[in-house]
CHARMM internal coordinates of N, CA and C (Angstrom, degrees):
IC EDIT
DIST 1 N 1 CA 1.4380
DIST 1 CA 1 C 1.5306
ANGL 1 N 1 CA 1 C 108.38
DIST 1 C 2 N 1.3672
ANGL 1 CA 1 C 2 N 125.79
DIHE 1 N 1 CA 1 C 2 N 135.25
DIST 2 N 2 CA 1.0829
ANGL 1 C 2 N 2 CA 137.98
DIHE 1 CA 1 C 2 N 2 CA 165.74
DIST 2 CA 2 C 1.4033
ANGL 2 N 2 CA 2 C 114.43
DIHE 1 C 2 N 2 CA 2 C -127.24
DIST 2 C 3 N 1.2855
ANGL 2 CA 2 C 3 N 129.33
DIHE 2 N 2 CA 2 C 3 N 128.59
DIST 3 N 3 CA 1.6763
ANGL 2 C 3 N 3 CA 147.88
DIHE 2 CA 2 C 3 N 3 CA 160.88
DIST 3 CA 3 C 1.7766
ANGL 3 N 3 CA 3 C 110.38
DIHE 2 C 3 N 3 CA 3 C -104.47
DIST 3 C 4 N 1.0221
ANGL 3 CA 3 C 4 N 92.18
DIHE 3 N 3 CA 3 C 4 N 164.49
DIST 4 N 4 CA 1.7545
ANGL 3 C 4 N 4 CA 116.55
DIHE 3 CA 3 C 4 N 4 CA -166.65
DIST 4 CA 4 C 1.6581
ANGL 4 N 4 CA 4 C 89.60
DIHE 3 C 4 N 4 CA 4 C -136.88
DIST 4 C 5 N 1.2254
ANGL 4 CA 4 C 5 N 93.27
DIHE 4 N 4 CA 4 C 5 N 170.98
DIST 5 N 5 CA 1.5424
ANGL 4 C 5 N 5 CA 102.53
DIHE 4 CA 4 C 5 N 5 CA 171.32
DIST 5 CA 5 C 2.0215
ANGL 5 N 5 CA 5 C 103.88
DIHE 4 C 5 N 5 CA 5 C -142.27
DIST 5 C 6 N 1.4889
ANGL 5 CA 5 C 6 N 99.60
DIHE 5 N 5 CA 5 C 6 N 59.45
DIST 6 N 6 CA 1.1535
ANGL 5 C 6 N 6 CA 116.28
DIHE 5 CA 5 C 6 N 6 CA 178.94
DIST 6 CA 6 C 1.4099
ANGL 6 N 6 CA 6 C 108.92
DIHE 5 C 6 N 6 CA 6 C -113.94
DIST 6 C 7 N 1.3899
ANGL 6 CA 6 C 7 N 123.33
DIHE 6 N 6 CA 6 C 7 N 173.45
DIST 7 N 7 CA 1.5708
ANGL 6 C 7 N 7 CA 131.96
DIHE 6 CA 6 C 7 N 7 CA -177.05
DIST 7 CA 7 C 1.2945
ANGL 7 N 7 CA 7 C 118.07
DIHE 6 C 7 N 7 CA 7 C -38.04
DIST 7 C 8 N 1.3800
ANGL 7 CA 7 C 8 N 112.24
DIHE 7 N 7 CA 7 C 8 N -24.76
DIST 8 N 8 CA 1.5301
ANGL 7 C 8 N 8 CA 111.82
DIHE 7 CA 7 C 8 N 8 CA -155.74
DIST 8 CA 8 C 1.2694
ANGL 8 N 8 CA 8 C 138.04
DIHE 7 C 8 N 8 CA 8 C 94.18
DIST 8 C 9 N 1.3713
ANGL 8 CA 8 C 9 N 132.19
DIHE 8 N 8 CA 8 C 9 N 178.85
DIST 9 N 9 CA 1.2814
ANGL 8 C 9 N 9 CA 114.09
DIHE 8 CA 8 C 9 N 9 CA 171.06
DIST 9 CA 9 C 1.5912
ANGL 9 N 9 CA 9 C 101.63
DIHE 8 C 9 N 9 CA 9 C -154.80
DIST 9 C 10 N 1.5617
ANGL 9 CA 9 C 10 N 108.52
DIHE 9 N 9 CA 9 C 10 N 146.71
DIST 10 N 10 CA 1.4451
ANGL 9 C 10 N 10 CA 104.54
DIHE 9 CA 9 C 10 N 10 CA -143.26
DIST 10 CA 10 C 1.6531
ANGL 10 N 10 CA 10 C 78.58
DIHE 9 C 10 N 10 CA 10 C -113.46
DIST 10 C 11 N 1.5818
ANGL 10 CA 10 C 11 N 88.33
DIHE 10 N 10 CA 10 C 11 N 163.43
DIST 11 N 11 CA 1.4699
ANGL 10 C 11 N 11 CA 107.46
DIHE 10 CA 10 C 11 N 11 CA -174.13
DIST 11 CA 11 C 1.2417
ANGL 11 N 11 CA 11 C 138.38
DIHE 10 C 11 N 11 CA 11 C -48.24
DIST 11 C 12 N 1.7207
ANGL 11 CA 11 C 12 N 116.59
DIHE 11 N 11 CA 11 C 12 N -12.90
DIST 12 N 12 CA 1.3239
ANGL 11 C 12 N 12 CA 129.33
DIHE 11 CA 11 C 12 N 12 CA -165.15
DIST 12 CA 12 C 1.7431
ANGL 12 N 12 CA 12 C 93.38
DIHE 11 C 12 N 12 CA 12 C -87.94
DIST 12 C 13 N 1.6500
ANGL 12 CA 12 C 13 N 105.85
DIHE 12 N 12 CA 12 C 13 N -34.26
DIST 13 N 13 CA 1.5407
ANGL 12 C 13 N 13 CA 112.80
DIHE 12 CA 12 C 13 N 13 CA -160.55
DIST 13 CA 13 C 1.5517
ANGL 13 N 13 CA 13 C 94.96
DIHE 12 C 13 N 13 CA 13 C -91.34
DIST 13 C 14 N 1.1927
ANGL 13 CA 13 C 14 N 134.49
DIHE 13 N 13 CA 13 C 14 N -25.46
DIST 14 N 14 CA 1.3575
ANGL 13 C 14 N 14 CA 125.69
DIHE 13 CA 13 C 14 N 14 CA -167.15
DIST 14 CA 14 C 1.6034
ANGL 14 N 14 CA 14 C 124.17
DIHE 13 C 14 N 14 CA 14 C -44.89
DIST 14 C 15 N 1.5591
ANGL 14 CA 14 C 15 N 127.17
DIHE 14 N 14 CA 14 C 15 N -46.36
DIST 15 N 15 CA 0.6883
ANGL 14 C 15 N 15 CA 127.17
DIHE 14 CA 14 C 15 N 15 CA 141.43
DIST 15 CA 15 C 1.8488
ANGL 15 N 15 CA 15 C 143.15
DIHE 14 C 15 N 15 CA 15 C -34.21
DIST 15 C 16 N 0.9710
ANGL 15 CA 15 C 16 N 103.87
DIHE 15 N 15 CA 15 C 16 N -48.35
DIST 16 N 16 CA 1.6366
ANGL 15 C 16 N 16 CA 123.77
DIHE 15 CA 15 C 16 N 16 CA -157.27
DIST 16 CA 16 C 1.7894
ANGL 16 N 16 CA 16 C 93.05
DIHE 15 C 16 N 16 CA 16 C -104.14
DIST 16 C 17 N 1.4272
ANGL 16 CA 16 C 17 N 133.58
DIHE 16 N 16 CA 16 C 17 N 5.42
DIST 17 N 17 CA 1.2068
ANGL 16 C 17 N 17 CA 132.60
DIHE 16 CA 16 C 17 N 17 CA 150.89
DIST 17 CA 17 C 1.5482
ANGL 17 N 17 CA 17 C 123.57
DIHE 16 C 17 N 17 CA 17 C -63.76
DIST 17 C 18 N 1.3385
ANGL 17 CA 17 C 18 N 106.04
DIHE 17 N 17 CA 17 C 18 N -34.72
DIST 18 N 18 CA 1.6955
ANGL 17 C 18 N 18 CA 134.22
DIHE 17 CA 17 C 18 N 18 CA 169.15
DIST 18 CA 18 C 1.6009
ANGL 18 N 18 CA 18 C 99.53
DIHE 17 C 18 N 18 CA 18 C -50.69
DIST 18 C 19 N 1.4136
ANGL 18 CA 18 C 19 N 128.33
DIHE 18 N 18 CA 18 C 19 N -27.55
DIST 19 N 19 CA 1.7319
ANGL 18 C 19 N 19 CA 102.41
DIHE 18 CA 18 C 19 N 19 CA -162.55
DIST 19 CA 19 C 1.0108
ANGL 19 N 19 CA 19 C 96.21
DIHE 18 C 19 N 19 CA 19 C -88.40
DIST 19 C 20 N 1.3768
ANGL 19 CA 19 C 20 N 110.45
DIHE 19 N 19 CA 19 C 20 N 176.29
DIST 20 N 20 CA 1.5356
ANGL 19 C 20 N 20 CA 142.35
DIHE 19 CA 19 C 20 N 20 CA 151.31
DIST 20 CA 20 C 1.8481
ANGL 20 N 20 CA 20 C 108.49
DIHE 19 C 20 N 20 CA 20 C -43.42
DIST 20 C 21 N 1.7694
ANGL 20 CA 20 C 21 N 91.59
DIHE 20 N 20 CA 20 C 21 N 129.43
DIST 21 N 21 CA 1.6179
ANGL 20 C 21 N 21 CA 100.58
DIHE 20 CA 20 C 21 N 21 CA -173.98
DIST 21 CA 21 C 1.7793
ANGL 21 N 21 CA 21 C 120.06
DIHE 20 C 21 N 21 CA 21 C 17.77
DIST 21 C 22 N 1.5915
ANGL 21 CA 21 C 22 N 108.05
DIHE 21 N 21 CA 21 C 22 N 68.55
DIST 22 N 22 CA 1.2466
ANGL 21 C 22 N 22 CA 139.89
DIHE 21 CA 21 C 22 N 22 CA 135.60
DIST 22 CA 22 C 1.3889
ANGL 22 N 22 CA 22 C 107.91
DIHE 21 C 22 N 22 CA 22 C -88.46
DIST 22 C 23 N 1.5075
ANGL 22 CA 22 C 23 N 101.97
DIHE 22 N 22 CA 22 C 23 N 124.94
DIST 23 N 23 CA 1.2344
ANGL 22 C 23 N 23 CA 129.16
DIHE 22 CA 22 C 23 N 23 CA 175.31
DIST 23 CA 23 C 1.6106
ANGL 23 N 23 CA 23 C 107.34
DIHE 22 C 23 N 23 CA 23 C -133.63
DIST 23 C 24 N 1.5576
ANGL 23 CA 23 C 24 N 133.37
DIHE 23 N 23 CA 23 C 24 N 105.79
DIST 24 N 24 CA 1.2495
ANGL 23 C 24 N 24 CA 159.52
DIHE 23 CA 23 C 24 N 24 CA -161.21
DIST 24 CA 24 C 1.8261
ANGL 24 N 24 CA 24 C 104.09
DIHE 23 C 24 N 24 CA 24 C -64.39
DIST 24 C 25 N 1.3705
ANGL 24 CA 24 C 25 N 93.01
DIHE 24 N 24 CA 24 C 25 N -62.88
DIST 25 N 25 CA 1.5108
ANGL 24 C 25 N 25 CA 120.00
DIHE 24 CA 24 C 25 N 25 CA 177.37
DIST 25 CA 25 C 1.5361
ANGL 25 N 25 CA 25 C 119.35
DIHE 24 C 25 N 25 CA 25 C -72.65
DIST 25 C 26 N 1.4914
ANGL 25 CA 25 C 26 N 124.83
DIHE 25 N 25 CA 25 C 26 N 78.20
DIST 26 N 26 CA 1.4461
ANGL 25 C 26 N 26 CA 123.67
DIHE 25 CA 25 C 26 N 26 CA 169.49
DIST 26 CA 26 C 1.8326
ANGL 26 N 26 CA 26 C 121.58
DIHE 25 C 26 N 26 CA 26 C -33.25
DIST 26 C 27 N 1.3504
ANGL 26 CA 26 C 27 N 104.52
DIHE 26 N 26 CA 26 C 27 N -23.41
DIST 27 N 27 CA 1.2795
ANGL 26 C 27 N 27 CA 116.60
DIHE 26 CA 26 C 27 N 27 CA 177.22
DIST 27 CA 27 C 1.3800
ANGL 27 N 27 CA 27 C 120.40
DIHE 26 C 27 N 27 CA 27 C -93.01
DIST 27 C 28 N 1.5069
ANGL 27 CA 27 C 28 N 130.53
DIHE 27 N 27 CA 27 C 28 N 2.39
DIST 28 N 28 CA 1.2594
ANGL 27 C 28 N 28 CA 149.94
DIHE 27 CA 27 C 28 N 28 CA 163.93
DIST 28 CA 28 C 1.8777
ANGL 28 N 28 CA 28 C 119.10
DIHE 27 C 28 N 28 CA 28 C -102.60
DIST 28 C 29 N 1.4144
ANGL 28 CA 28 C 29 N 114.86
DIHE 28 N 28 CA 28 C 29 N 96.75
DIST 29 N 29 CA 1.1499
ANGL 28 C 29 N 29 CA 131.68
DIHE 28 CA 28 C 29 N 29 CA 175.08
DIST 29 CA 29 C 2.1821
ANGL 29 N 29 CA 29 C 108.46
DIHE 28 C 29 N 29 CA 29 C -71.70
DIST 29 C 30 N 1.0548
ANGL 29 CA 29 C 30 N 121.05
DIHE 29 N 29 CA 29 C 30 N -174.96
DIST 30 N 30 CA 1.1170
ANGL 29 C 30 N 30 CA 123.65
DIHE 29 CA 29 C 30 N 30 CA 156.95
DIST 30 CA 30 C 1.0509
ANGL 30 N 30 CA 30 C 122.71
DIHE 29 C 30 N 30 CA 30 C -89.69
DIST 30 C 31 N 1.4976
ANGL 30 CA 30 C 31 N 143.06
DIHE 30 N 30 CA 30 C 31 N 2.21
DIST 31 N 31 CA 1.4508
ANGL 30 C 31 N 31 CA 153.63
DIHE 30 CA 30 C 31 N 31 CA -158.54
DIST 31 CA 31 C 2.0145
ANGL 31 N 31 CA 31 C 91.21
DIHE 30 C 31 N 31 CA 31 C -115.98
DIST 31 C 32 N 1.2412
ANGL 31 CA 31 C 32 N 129.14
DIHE 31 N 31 CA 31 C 32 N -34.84
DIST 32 N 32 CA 1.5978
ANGL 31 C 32 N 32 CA 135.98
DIHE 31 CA 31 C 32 N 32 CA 170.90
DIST 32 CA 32 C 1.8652
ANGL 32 N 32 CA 32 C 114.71
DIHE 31 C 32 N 32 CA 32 C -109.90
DIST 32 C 33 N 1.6797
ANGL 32 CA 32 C 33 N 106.38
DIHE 32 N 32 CA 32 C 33 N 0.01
DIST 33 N 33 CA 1.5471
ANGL 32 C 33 N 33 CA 76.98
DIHE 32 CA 32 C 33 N 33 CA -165.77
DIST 33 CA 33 C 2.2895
ANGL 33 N 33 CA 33 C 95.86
DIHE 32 C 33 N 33 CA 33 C -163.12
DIST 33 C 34 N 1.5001
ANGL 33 CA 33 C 34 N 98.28
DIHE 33 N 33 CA 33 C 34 N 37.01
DIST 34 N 34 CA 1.4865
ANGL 33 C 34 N 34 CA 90.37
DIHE 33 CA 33 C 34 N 34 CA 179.28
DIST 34 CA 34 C 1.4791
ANGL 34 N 34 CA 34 C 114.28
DIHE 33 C 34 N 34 CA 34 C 86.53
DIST 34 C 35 N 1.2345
ANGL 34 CA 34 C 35 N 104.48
DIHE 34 N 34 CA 34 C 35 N 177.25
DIST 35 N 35 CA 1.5427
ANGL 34 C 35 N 35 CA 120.86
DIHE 34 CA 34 C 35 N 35 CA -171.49
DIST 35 CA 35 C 1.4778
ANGL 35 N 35 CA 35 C 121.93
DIHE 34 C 35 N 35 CA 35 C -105.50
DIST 35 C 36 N 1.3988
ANGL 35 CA 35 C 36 N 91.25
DIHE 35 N 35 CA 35 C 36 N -25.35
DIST 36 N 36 CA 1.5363
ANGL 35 C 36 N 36 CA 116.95
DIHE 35 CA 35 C 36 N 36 CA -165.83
DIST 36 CA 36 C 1.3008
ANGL 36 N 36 CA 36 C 141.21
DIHE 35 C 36 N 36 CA 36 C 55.56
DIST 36 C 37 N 1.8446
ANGL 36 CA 36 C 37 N 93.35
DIHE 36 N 36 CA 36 C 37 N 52.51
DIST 37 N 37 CA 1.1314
ANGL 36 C 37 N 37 CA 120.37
DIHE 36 CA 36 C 37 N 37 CA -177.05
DIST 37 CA 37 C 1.7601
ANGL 37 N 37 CA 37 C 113.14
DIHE 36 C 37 N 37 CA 37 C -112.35
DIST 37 C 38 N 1.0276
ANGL 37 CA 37 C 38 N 115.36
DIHE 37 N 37 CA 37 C 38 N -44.32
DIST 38 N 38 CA 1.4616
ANGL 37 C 38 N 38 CA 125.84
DIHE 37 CA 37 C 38 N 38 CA 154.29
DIST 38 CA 38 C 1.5661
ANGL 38 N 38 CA 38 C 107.44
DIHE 37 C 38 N 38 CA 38 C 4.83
DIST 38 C 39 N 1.4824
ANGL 38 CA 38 C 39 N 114.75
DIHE 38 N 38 CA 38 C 39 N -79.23
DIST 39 N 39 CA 1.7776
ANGL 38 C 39 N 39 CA 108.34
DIHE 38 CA 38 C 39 N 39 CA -155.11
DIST 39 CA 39 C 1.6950
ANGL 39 N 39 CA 39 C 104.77
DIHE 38 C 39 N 39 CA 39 C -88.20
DIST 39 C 40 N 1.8690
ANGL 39 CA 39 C 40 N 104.25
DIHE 39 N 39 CA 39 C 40 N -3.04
DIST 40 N 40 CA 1.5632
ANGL 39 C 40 N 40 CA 109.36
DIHE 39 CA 39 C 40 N 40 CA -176.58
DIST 40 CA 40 C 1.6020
ANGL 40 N 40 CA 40 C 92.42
DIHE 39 C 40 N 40 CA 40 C -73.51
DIST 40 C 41 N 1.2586
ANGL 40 CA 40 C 41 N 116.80
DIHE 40 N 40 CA 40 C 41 N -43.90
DIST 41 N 41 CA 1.6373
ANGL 40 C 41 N 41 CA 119.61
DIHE 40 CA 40 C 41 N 41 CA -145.59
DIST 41 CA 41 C 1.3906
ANGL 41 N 41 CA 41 C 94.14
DIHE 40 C 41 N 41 CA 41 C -89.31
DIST 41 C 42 N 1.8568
ANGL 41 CA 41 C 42 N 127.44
DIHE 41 N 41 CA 41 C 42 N -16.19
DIST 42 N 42 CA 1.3820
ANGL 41 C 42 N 42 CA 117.09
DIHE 41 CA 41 C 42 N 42 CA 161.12
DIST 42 CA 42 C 1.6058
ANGL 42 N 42 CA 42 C 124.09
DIHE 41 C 42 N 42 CA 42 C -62.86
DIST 42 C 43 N 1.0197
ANGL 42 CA 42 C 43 N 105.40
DIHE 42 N 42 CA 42 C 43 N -60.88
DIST 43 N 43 CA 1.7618
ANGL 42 C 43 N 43 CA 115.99
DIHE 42 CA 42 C 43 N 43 CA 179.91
DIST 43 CA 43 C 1.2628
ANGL 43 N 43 CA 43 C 106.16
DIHE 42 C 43 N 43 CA 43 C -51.11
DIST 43 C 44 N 1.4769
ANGL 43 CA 43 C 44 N 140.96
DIHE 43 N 43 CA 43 C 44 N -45.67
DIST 44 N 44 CA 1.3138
ANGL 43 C 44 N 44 CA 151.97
DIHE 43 CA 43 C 44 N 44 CA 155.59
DIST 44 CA 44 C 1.3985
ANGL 44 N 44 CA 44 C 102.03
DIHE 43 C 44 N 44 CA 44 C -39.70
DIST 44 C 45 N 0.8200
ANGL 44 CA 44 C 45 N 160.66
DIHE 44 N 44 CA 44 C 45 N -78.66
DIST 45 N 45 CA 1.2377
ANGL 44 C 45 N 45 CA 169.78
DIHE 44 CA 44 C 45 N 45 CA 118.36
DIST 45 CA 45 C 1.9214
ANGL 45 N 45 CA 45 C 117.68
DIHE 44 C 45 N 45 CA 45 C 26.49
DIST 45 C 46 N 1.4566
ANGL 45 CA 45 C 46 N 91.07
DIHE 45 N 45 CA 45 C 46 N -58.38
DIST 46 N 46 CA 1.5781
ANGL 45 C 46 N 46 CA 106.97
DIHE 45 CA 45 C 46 N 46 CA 173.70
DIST 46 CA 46 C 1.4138
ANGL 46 N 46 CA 46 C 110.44
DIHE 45 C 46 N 46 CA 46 C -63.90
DIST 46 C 47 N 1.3160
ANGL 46 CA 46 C 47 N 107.44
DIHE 46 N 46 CA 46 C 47 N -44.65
DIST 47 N 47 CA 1.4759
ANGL 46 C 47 N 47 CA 131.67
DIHE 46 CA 46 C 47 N 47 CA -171.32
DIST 47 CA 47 C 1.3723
ANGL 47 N 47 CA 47 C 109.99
DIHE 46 C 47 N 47 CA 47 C -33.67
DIST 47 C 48 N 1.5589
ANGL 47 CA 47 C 48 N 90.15
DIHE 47 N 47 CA 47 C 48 N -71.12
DIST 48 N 48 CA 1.8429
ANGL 47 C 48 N 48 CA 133.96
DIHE 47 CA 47 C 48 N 48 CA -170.58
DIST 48 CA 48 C 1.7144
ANGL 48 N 48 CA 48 C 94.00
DIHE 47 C 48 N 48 CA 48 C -52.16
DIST 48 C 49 N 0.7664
ANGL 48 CA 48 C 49 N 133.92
DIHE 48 N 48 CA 48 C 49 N -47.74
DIST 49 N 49 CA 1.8535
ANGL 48 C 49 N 49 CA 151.58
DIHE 48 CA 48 C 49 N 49 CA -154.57
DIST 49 CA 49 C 1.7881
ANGL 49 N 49 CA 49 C 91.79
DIHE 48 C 49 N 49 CA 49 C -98.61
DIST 49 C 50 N 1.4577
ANGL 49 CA 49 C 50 N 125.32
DIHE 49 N 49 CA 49 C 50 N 7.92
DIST 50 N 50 CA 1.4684
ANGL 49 C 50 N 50 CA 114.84
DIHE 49 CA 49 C 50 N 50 CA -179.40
DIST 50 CA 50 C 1.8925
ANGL 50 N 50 CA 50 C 110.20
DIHE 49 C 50 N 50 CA 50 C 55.14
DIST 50 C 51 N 1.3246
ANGL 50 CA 50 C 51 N 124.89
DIHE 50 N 50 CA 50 C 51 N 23.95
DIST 51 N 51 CA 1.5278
ANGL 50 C 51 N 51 CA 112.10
DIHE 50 CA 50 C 51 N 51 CA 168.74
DIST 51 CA 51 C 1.5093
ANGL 51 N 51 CA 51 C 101.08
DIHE 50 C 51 N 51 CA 51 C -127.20
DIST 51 C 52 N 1.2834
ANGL 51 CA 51 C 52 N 120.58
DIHE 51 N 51 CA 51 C 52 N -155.68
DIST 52 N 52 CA 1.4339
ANGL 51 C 52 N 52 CA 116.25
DIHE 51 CA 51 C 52 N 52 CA -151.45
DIST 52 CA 52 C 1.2195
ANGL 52 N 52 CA 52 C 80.45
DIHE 51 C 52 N 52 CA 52 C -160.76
DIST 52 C 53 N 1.7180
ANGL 52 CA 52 C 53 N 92.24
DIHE 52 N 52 CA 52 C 53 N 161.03
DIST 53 N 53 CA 1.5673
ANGL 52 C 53 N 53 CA 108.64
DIHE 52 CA 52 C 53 N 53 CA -176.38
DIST 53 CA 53 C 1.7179
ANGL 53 N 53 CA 53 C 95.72
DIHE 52 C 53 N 53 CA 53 C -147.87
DIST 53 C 54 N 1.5463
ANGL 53 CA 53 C 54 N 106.32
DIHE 53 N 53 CA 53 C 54 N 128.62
DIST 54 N 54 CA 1.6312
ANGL 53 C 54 N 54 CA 126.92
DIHE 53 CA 53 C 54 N 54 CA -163.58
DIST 54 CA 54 C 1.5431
ANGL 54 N 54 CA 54 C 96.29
DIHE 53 C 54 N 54 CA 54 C -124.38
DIST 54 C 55 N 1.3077
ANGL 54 CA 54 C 55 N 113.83
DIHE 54 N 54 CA 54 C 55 N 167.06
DIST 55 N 55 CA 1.2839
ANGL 54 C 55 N 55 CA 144.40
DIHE 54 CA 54 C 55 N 55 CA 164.28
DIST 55 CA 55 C 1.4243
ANGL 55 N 55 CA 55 C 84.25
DIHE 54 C 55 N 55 CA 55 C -131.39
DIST 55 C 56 N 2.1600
ANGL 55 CA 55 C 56 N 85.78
DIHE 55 N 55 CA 55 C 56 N 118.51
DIST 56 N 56 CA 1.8605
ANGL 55 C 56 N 56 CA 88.20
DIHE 55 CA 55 C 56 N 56 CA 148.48
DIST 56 CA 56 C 1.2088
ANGL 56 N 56 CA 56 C 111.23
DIHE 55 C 56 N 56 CA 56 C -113.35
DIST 56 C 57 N 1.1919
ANGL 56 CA 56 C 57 N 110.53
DIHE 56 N 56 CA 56 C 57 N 169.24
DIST 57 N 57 CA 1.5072
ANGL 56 C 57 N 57 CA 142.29
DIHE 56 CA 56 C 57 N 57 CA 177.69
DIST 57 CA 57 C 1.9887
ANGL 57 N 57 CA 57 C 106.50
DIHE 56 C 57 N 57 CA 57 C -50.79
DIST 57 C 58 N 1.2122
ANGL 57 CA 57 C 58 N 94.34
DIHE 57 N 57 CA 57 C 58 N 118.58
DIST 58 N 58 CA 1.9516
ANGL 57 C 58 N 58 CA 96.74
DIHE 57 CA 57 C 58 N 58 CA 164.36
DIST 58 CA 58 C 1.4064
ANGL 58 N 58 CA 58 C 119.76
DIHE 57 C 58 N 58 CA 58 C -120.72
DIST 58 C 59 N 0.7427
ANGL 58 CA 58 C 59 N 130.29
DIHE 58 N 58 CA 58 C 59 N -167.77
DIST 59 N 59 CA 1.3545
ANGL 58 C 59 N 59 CA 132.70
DIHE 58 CA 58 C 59 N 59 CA 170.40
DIST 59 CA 59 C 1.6787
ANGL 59 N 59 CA 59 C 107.27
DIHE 58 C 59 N 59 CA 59 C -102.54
DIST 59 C 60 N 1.7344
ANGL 59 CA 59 C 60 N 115.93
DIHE 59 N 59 CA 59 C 60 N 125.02
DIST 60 N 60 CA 1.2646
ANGL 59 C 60 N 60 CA 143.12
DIHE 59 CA 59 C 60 N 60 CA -150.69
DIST 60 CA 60 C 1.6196
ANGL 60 N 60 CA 60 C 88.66
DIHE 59 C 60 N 60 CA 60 C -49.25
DIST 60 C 61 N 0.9857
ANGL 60 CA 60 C 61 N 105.61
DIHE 60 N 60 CA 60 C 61 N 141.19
DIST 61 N 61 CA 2.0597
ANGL 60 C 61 N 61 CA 123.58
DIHE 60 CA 60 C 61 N 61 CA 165.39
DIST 61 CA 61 C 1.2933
ANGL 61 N 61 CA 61 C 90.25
DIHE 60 C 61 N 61 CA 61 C 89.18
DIST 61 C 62 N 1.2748
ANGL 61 CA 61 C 62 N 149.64
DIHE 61 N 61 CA 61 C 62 N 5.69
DIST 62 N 62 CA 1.3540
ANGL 61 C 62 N 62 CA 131.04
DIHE 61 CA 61 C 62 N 62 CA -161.40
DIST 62 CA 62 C 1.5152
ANGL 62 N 62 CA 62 C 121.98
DIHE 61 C 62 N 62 CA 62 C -144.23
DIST 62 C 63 N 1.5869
ANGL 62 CA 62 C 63 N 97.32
DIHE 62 N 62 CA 62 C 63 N 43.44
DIST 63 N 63 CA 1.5415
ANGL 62 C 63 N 63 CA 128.03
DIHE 62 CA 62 C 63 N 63 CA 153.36
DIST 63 CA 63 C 1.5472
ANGL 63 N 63 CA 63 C 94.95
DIHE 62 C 63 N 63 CA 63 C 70.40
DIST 63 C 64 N 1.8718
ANGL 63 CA 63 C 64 N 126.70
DIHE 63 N 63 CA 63 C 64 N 172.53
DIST 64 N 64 CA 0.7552
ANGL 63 C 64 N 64 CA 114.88
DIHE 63 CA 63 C 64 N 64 CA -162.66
DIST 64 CA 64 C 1.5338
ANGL 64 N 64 CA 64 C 90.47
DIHE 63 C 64 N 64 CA 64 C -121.35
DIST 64 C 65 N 1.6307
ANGL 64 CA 64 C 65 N 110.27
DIHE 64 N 64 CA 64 C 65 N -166.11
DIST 65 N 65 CA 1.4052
ANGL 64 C 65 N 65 CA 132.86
DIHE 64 CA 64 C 65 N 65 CA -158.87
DIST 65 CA 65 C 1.4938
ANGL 65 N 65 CA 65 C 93.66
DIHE 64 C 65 N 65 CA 65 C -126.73
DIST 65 C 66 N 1.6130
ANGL 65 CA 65 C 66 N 98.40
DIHE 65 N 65 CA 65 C 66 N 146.69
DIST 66 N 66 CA 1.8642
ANGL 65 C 66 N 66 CA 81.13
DIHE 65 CA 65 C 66 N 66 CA 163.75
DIST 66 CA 66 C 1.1194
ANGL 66 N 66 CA 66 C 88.73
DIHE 65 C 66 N 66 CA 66 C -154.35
DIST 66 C 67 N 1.5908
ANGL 66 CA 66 C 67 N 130.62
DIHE 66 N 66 CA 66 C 67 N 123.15
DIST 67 N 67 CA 1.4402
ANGL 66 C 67 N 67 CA 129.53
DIHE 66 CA 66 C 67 N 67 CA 179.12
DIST 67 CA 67 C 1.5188
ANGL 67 N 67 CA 67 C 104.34
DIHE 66 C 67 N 67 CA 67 C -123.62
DIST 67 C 68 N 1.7287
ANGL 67 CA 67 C 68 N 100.90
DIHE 67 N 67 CA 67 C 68 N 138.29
DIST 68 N 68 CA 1.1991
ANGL 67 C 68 N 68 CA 120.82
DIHE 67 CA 67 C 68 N 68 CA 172.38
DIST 68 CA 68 C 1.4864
ANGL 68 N 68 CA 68 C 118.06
DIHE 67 C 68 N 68 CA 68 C -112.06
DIST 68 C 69 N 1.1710
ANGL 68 CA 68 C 69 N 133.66
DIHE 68 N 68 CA 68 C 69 N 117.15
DIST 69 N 69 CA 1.0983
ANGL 68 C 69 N 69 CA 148.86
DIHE 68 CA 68 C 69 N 69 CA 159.14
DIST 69 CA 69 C 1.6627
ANGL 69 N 69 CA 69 C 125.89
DIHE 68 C 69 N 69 CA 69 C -74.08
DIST 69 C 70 N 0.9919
ANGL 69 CA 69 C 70 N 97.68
DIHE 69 N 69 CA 69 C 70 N 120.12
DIST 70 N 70 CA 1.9263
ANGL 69 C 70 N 70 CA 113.33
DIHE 69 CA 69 C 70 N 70 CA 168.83
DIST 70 CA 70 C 1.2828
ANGL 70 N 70 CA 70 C 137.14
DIHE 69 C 70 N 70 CA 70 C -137.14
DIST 70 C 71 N 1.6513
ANGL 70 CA 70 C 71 N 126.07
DIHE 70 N 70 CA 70 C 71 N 118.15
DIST 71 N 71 CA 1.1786
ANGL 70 C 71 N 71 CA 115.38
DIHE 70 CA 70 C 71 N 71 CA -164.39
DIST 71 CA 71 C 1.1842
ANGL 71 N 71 CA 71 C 117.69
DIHE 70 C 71 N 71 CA 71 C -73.96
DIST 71 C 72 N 1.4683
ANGL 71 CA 71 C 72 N 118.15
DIHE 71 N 71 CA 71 C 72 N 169.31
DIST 72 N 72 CA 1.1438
ANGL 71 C 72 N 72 CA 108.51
DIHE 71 CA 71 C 72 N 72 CA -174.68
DIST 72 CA 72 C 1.3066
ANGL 72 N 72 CA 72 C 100.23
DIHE 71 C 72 N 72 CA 72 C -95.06
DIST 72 C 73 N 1.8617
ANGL 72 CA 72 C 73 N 99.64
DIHE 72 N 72 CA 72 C 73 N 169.57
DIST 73 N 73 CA 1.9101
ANGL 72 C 73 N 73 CA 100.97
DIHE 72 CA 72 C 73 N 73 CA 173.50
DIST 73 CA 73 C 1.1971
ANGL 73 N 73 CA 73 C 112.26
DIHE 72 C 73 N 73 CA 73 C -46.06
END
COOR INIT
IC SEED 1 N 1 CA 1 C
IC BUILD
């Protein structure tokens, strides 16, 4: 599990944070703020390994959650 203590991310985007070069922040280019490949190449990753990778739900202003799951051997 990893949290931020950023805006959050609201339910419409929760999903669609997972793709390829999604960038949340209109005010974040790749020259100040990534490629927006990062959380694609996690879930891909989780995927591949049979676990999953979620955004849960917080309460609004109070950054998000990001849990990865992996089974064990």
């Amino acid at each position: 599990m990893v949290t931020d203590d950023g805006p959050g991310i609201t339910e419409p985007d929760r999903e669609r944070v997972w793709d390829r070069f999604v960038r949340l922040d209109d005010a974040r280019s790749r020259a100040s703020g990534g490629s927006g490949l990062g959380l694609a190449i996690t879930r891909e990753l989780a995927l591949a390994h049979g676990g999953t990778a979620t955004v849960v739900e917080r309460a609004p202003g109070s950054g998000a959650e990001f849990v990865i799951r992996l089974p064990l051997a």
